[in-house]
N, C-alpha and C positions, 0 to 999 in steps of 0.2 A: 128757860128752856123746858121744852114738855118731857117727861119722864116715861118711861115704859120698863116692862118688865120681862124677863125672860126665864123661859126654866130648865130648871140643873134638875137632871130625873135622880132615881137612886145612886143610880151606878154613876158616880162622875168619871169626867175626863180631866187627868188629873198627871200635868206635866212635872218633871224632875231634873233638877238641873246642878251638877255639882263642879266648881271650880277643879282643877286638877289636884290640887292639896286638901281639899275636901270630901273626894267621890269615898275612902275610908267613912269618914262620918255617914253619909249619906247610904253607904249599902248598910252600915250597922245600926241604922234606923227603922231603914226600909226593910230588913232580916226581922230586927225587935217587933213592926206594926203588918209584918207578909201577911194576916189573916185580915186583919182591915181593909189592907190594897188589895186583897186578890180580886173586888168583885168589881172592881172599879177597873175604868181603862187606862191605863198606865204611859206614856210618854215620855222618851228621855233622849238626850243631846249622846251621841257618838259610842264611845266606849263606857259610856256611863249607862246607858239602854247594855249592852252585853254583858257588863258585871251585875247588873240587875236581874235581867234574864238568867242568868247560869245559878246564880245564887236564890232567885225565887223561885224557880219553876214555875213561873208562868211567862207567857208572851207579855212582850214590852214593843209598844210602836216607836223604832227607831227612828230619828231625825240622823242629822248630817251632826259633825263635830261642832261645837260653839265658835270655835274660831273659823268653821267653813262656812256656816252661815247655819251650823241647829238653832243659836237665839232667836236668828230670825224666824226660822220657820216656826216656831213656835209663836213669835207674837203674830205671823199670818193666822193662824190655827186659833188664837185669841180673838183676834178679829173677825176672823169667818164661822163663830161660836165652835170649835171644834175642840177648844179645852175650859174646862169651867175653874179649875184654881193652880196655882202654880205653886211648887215646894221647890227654893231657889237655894241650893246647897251652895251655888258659884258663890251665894250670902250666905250659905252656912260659909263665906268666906273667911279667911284671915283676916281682920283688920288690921294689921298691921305689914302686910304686904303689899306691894304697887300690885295693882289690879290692870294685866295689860288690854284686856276688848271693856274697859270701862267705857265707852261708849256704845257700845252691844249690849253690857248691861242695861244701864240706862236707857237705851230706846225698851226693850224689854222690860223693864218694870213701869217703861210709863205708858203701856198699852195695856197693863195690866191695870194701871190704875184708871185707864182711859174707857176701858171696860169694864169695870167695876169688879174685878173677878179676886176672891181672896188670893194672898200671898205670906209665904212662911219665906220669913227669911234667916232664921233660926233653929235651931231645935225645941228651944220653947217654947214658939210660934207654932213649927212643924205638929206635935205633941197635943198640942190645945187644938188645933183646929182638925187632927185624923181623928180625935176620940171625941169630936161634937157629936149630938145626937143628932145637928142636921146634915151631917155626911151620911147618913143611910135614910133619906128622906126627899123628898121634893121640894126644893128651895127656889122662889120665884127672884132672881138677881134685879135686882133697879139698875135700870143705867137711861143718860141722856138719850132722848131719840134726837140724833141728829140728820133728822130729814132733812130740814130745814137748814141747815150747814152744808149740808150736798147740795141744795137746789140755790145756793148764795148764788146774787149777782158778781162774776170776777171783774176786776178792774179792768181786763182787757172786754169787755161785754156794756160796760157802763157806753152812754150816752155818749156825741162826741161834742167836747167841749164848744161852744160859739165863740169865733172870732170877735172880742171886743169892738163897739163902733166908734171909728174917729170921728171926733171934735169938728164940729163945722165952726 
């Protein structure tokens, strides 16, 4: 598959997503690294974008709730280049709790991964990748060009089979 490249300017767009038992962790992150985020553009699922907002002082582009459908919009926003890395606090998760939109999850990090776009799903993760030197720099992301994946021939489009010929 042919590769291409895309580019994350200074300021990234840069989504926040924290499980309900995690959004604590997640603002006392995001409080600890506010002078890092502030110049970046900020995204976050439901009430997790308004504890953001009150406690940073800056604007936060709010999505819908995760369980209303913010995961998704977020991996649309993925898809239509409009977020460059994602910090997934619903994985700064509990492991050892049942995980109930475990499948919102997972559609969401594999668009992320589908798009080649960094992901914290940690705080040590989170920590390493807000204090790179390439988060205040211009980074050209690789990902598949899937032209050629859009322009497939579908099985309803294929040729139409020939009736086999009887035996004289």
């Amino acid at each position: 598959m042919k590769m291409k490249t895309i580019d994350m300017g200074v300021n990234k767009k840069i989504a926040l997503v924290a499980h309900d038992n995690k959004k604590p962790d997640l603002l006392e992150w995001a409080k600890f690294n506010r002078d890092l985020l502030a110049h970046h553009k900020i995204f976050a699922t439901g009430t997790t974008g308004s504890f953001l907002e009150k406690e940073l002082g800056f604007p936060i582009r709010r999505l819908e709730s995760g369980p209303l459908g913010g995961d998704q919009q977020i991996g649309s926003k993925i898809v239509d280049g409009e977020i460059d890395f994602l910090i997934f606090f619903f994985f700064f998760w509990d492991p050892l709790e049942p995980q109930p939109h475990d499948p919102d999850v997972k559609a969401l990090l594999r668009m992320a991964v589908v798009w080649n776009i960094p992901i914290a799903c940690d705080r040590s993760s989170a920590d390493f990748m807000i204090s790179s030197p390439l988060m205040d720099e211009t980074y050209q992301r690789i990902v598949p060009d899937y032209s050629e994946y859009r322009g497939r021939r579908l099985p309803s489009e294929a040729p139409a089979a020939q009736p086999a010929k009887e035996k004289e």
